[in-house]
C-alpha positions as CSV (number, residue, x, y, z in Angstrom):
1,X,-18.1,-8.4,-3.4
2,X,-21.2,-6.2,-3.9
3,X,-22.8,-7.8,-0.6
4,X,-19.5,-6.2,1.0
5,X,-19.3,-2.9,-0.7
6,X,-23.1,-2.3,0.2
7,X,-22.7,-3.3,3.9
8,X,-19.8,-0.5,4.3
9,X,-21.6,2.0,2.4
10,X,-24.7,1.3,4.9
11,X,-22.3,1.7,7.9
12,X,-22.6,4.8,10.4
13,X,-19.2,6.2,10.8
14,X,-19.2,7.0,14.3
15,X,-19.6,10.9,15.3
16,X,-16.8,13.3,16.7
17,X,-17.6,14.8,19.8
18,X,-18.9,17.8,17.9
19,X,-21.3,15.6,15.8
20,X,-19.3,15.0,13.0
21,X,-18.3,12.1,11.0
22,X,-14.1,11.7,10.7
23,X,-14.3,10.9,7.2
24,X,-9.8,12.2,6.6
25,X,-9.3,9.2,9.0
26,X,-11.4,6.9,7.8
27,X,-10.0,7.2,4.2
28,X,-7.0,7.6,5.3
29,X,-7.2,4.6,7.5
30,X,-8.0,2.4,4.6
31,X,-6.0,3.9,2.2
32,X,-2.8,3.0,4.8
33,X,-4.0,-0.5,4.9
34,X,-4.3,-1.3,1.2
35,X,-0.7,0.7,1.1
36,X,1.1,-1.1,3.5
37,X,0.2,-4.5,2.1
38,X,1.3,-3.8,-1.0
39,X,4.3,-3.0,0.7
40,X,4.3,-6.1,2.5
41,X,4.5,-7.8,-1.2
42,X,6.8,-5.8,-2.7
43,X,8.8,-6.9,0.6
44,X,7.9,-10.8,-0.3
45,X,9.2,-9.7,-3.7
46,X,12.7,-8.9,-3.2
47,X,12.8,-12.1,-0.7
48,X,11.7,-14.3,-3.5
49,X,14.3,-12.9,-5.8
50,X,16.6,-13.1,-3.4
51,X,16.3,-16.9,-2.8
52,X,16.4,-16.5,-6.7
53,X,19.7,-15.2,-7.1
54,X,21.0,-17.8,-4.3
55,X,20.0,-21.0,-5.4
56,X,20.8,-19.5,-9.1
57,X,24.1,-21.7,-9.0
58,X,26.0,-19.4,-11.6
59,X,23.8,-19.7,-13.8
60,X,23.7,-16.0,-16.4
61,X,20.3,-16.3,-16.6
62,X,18.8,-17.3,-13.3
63,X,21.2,-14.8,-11.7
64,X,19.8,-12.4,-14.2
65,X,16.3,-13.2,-13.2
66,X,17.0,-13.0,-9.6
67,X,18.5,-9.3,-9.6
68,X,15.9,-8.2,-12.0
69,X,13.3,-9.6,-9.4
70,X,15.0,-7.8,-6.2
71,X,14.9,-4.8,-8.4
72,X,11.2,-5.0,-9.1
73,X,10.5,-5.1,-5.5
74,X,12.8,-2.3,-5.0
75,X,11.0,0.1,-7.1
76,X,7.7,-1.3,-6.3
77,X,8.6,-0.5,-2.9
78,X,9.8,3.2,-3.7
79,X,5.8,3.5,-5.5
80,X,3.9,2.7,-2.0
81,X,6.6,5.0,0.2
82,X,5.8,7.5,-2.1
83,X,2.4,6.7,-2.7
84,X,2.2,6.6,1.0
85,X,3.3,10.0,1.7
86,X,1.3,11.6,-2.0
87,X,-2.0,10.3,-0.6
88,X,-1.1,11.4,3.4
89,X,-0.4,14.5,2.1
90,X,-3.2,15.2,-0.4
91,X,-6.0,14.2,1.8
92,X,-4.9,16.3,4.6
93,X,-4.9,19.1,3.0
94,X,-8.0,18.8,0.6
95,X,-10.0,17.7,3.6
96,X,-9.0,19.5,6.8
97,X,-8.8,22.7,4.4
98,X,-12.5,22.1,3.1
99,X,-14.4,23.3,6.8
């Protein structure tokens, strides 16, 4: 892991057109990326408890489980939209209002 984080920090970001590096998309880039898979999981989440709550077979506790599951994807998926649009929204205007 420290191999990896010393080989990005070693990288050249490539240069704008007016010689400078586009450091609000490259960090926003990334932070889209590591957003949107945990996303993806929360998604994977809900499925599981989904499958949960099928297969419970009326059972109180294993429909329990399943719903509470589905909901802890739900909200887990509410935390990266917003996260999503906090981050978006903070490092465009910190950055682009820093020149």
């Amino acid at each position: 892991m420290k191999n990896i984080l010393l080989t990005l920090a070693d990288t050249k970001l490539p240069d704008k057109v007016d010689g400078s590096t586009d450091l609000t998309g490259n960090i926003t880039t990334i932070i889209n990326a590591v957003i949107g898979i945990l996303g993806l999981v929360c998604v994977i989440v809900m499925i599981i408890g989904g499958v949960n709550y099928m297969t419970s077979a009326g059972d109180a506790g294993k429909v329990k489980k399943g719903k509470d599951t589905i909901l802890y994807g739900l909200i887990g998926l509410v935390i990266c939209v917003l996260a999503f649009a906090l981050v978006n929204w903070v490092i465009s205007g910190v950055l682009n209002g820093v020149k």
